[in-house]
N, CA, C and O atoms as a GROMACS GRO file, in nm:
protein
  344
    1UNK      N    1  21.485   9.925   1.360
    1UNK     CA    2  21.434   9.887   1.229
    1UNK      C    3  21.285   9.913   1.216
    1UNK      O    4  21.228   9.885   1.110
    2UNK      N    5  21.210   9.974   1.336
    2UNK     CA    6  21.072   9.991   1.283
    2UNK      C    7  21.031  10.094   1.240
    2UNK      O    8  21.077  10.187   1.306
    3UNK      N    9  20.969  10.124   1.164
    3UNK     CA   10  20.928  10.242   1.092
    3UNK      C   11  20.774  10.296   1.164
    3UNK      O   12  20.665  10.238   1.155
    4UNK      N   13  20.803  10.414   1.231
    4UNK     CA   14  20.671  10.482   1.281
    4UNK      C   15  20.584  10.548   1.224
    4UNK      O   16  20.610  10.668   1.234
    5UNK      N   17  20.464  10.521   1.151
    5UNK     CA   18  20.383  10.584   1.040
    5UNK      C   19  20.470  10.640   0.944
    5UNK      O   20  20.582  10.686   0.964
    6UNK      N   21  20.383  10.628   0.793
    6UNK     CA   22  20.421  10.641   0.689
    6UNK      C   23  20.543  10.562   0.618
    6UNK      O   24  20.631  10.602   0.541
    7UNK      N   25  20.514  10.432   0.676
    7UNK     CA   26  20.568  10.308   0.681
    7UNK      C   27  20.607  10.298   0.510
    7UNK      O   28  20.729  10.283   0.502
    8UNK      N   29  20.565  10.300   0.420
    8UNK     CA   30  20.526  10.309   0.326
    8UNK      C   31  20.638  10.437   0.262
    8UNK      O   32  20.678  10.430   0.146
    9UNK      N   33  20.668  10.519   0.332
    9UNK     CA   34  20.706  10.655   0.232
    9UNK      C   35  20.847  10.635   0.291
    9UNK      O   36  20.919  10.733   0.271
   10UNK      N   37  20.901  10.544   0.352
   10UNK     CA   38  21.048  10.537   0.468
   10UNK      C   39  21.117  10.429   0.353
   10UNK      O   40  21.052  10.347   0.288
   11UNK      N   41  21.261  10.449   0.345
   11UNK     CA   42  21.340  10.414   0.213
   11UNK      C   43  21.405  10.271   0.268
   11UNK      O   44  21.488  10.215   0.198
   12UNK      N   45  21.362  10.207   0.408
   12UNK     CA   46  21.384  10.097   0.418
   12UNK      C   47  21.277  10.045   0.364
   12UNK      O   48  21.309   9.928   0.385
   13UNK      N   49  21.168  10.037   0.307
   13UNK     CA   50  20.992   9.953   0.339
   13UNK      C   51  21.043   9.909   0.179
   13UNK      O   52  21.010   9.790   0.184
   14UNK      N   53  21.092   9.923   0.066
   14UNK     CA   54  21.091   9.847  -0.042
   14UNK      C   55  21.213   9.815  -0.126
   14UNK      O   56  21.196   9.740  -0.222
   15UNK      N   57  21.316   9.857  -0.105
   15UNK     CA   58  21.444   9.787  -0.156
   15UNK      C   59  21.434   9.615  -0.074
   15UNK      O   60  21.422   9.581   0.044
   16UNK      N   61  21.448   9.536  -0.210
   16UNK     CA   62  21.477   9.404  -0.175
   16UNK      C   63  21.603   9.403  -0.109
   16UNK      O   64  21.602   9.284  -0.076
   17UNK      N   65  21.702   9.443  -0.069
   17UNK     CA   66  21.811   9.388  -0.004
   17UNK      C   67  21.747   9.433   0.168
   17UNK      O   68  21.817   9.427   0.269
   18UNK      N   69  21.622   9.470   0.165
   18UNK     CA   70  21.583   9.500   0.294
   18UNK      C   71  21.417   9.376   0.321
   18UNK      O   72  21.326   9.403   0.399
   19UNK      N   73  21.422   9.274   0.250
   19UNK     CA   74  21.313   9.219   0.261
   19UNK      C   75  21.373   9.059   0.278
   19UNK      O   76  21.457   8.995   0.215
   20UNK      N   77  21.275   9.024   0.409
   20UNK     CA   78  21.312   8.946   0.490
   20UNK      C   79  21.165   8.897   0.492
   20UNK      O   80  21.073   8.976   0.515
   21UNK      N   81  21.138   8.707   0.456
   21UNK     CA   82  21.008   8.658   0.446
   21UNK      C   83  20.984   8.588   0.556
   21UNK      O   84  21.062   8.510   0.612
   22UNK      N   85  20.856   8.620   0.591
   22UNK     CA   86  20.814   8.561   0.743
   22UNK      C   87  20.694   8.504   0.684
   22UNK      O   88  20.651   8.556   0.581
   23UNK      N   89  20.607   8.362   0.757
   23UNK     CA   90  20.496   8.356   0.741
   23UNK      C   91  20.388   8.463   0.828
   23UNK      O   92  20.427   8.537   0.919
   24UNK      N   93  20.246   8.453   0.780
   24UNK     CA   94  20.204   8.567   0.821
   24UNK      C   95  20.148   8.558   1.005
   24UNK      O   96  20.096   8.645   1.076
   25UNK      N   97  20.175   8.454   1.026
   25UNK     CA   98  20.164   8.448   1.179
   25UNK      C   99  20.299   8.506   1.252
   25UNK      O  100  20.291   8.584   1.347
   26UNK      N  101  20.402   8.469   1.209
   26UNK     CA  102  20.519   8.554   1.271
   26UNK      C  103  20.551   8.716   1.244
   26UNK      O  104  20.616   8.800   1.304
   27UNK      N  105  20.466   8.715   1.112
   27UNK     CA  106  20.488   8.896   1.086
   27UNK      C  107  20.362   8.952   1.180
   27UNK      O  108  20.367   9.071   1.213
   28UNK      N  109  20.261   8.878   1.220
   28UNK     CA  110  20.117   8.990   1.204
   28UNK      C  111  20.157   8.944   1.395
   28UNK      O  112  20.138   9.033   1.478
   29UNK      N  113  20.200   8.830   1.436
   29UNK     CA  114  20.230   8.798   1.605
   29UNK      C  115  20.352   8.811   1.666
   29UNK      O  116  20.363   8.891   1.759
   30UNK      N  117  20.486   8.718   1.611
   30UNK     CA  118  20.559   8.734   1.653
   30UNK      C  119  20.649   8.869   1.672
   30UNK      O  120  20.654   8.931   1.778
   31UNK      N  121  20.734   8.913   1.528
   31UNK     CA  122  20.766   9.012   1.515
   31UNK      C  123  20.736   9.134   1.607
   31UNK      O  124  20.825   9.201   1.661
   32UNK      N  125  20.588   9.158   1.620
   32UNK     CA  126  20.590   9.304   1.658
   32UNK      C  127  20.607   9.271   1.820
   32UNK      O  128  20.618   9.375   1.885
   33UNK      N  129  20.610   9.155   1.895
   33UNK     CA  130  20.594   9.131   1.998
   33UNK      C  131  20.747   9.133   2.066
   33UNK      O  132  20.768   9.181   2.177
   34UNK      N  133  20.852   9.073   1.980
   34UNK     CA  134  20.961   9.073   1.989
   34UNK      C  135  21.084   9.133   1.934
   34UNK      O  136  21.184   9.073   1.895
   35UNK      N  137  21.059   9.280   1.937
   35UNK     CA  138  21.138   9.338   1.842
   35UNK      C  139  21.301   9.389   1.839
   35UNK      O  140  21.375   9.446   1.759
   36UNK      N  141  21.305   9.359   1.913
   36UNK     CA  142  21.501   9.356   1.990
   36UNK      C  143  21.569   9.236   1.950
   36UNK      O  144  21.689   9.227   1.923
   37UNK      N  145  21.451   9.111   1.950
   37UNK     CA  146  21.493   8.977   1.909
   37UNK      C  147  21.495   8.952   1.746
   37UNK      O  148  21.563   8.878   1.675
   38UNK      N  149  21.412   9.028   1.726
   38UNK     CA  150  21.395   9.006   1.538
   38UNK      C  151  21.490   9.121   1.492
   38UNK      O  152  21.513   9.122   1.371
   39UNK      N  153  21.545   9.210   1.562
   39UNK     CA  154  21.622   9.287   1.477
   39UNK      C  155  21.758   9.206   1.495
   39UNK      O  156  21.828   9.181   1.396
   40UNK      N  157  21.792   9.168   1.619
   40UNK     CA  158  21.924   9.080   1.612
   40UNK      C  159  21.910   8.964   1.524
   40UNK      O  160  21.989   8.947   1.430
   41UNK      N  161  21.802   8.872   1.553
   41UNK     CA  162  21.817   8.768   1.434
   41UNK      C  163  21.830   8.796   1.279
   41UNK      O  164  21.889   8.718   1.205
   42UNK      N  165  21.770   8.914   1.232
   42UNK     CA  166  21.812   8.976   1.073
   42UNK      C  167  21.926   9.026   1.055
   42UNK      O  168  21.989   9.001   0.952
   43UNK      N  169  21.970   9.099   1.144
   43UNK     CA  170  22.113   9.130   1.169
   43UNK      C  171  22.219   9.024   1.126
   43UNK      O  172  22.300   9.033   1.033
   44UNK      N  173  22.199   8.916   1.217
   44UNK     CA  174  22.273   8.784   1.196
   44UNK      C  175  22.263   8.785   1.070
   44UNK      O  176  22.348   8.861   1.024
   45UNK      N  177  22.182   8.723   0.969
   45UNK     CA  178  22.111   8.678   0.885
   45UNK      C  179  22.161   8.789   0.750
   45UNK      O  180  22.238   8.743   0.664
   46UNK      N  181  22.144   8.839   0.746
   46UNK     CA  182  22.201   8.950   0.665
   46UNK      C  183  22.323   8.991   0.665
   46UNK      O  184  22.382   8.984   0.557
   47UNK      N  185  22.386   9.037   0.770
   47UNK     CA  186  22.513   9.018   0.761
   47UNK      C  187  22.550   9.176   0.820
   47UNK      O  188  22.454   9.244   0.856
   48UNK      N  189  22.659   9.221   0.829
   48UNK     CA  190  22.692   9.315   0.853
   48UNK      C  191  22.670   9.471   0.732
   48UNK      O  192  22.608   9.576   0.748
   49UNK      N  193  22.732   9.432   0.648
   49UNK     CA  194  22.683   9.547   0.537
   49UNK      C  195  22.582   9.541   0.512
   49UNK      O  196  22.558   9.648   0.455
   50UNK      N  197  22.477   9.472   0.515
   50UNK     CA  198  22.312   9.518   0.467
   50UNK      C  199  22.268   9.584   0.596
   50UNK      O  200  22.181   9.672   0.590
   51UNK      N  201  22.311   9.556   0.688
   51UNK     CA  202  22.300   9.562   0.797
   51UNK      C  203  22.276   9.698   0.835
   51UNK      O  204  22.172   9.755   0.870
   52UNK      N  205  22.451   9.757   0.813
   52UNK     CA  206  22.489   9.870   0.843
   52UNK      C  207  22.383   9.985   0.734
   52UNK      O  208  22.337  10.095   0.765
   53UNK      N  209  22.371   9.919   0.618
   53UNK     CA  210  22.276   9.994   0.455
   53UNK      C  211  22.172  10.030   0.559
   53UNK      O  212  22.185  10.141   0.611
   54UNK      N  213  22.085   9.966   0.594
   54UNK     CA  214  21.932   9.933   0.630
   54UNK      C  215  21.917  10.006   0.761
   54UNK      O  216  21.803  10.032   0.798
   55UNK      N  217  22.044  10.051   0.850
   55UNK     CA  218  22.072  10.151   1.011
   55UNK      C  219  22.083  10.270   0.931
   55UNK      O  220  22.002  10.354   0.969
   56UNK      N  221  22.159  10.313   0.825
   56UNK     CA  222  22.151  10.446   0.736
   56UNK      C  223  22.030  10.464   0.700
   56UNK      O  224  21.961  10.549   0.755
   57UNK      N  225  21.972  10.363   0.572
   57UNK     CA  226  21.851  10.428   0.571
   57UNK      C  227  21.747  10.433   0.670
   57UNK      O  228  21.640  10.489   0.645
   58UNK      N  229  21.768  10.383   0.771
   58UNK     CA  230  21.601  10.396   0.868
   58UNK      C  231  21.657  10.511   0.935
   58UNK      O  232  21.578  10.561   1.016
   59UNK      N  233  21.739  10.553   0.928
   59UNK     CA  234  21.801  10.720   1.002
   59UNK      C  235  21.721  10.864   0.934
   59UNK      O  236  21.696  10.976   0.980
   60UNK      N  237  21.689  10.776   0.761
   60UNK     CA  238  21.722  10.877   0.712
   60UNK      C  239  21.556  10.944   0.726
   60UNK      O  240  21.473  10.853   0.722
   61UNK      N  241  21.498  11.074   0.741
   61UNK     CA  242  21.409  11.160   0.782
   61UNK      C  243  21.306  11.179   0.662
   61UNK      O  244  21.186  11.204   0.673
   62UNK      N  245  21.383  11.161   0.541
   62UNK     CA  246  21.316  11.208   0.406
   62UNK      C  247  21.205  11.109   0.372
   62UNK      O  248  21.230  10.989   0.384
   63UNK      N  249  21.062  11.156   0.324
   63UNK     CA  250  20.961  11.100   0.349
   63UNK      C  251  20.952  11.092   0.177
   63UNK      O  252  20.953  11.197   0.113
   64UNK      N  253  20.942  10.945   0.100
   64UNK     CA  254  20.962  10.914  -0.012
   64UNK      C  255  20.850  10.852  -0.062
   64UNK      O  256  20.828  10.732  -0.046
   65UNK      N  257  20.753  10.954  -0.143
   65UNK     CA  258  20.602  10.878  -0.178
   65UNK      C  259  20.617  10.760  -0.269
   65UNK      O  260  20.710  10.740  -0.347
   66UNK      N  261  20.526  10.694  -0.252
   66UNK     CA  262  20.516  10.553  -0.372
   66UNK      C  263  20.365  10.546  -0.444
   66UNK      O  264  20.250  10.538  -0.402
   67UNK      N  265  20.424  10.554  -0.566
   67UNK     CA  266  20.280  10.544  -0.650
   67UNK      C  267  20.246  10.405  -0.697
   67UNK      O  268  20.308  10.306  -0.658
   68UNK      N  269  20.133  10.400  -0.795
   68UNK     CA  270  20.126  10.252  -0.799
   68UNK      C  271  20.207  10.205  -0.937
   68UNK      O  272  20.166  10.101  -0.990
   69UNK      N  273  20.278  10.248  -0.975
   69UNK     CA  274  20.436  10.221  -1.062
   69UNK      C  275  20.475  10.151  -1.001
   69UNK      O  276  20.463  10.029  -1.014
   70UNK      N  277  20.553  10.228  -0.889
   70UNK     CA  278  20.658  10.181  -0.748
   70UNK      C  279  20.629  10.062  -0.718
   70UNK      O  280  20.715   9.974  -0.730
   71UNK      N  281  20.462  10.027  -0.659
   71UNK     CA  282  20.423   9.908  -0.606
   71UNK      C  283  20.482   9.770  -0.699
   71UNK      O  284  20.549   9.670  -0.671
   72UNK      N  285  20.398   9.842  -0.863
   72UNK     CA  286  20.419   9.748  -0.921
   72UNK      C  287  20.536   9.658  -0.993
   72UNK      O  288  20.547   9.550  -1.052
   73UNK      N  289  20.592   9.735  -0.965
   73UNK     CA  290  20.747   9.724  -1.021
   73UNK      C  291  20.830   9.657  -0.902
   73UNK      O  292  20.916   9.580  -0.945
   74UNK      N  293  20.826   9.668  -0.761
   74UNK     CA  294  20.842   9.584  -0.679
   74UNK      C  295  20.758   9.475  -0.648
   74UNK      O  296  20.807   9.401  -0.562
   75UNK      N  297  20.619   9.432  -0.700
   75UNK     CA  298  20.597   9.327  -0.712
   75UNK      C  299  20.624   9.218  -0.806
   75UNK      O  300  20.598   9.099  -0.790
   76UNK      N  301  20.682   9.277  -0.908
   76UNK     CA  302  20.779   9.241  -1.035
   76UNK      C  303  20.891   9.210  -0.979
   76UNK      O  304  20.940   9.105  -1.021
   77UNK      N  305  20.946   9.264  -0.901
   77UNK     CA  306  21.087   9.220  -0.847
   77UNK      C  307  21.099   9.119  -0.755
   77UNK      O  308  21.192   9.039  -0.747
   78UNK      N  309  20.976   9.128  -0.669
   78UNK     CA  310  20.979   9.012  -0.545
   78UNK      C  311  20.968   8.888  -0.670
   78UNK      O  312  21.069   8.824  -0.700
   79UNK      N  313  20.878   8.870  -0.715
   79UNK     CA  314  20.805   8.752  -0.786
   79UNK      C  315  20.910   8.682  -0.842
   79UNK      O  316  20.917   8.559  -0.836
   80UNK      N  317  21.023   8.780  -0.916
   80UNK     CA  318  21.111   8.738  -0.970
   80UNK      C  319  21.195   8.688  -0.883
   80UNK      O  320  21.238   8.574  -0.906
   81UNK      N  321  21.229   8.745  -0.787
   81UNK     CA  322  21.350   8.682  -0.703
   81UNK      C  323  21.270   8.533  -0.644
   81UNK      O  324  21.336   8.429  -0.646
   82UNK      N  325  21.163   8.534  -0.607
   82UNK     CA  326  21.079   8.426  -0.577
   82UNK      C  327  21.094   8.302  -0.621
   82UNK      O  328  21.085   8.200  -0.554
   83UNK      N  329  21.124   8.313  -0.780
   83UNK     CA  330  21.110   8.233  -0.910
   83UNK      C  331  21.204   8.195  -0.886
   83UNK      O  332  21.214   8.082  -0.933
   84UNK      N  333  21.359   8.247  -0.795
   84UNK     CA  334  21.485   8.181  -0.817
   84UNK      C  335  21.488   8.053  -0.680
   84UNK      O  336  21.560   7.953  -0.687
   85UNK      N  337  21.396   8.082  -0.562
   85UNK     CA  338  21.394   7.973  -0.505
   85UNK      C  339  21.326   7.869  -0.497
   85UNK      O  340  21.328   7.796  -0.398
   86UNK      N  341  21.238   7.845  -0.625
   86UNK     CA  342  21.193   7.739  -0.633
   86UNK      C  343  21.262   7.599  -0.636
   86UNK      O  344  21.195   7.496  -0.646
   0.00000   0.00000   0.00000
């Protein structure tokens, strides 16, 4: 599940069915420290078909630019989904 440079242009980094919230001590410490362990625990957590979605796309090679549309329109989307777990 990790994306090696151009993190950003890889077709797992912004579909919400691929976004998983960590506080920023477990994203910026844990995570990268334990990464065999955090891919099984999302695994769990997600389930098998997002699962299997998210092993396709991190396969996939094609390098997919994002402008600041893209950004913004997925910050429109997080916010919103946000709004539903209040």
């Amino acid at each position: 599940m990790k994306n090696s440079g151009g993190a950003d242009r890889k077709p797992t980094r912004w579909p919400l069915r691929c976004v998983v919230c960590l506080c920023s001590h477990h994203h910026i410490n844990w995570k990268p420290s334990n990464p065999m362990l955090w891919a099984d625990l999302v695994r769990q957590v997600i389930g098998p078909e997002r699962a299997e979605w998210i092993n396709r796309a991190a396969n996939d090679r094609k390098n997919y630019s994002s402008s600041l549309s893209d950004w913004l329109k997925v910050e429109a989307a997080l916010k919103q989904e946000f709004r539903q777990f209040r």
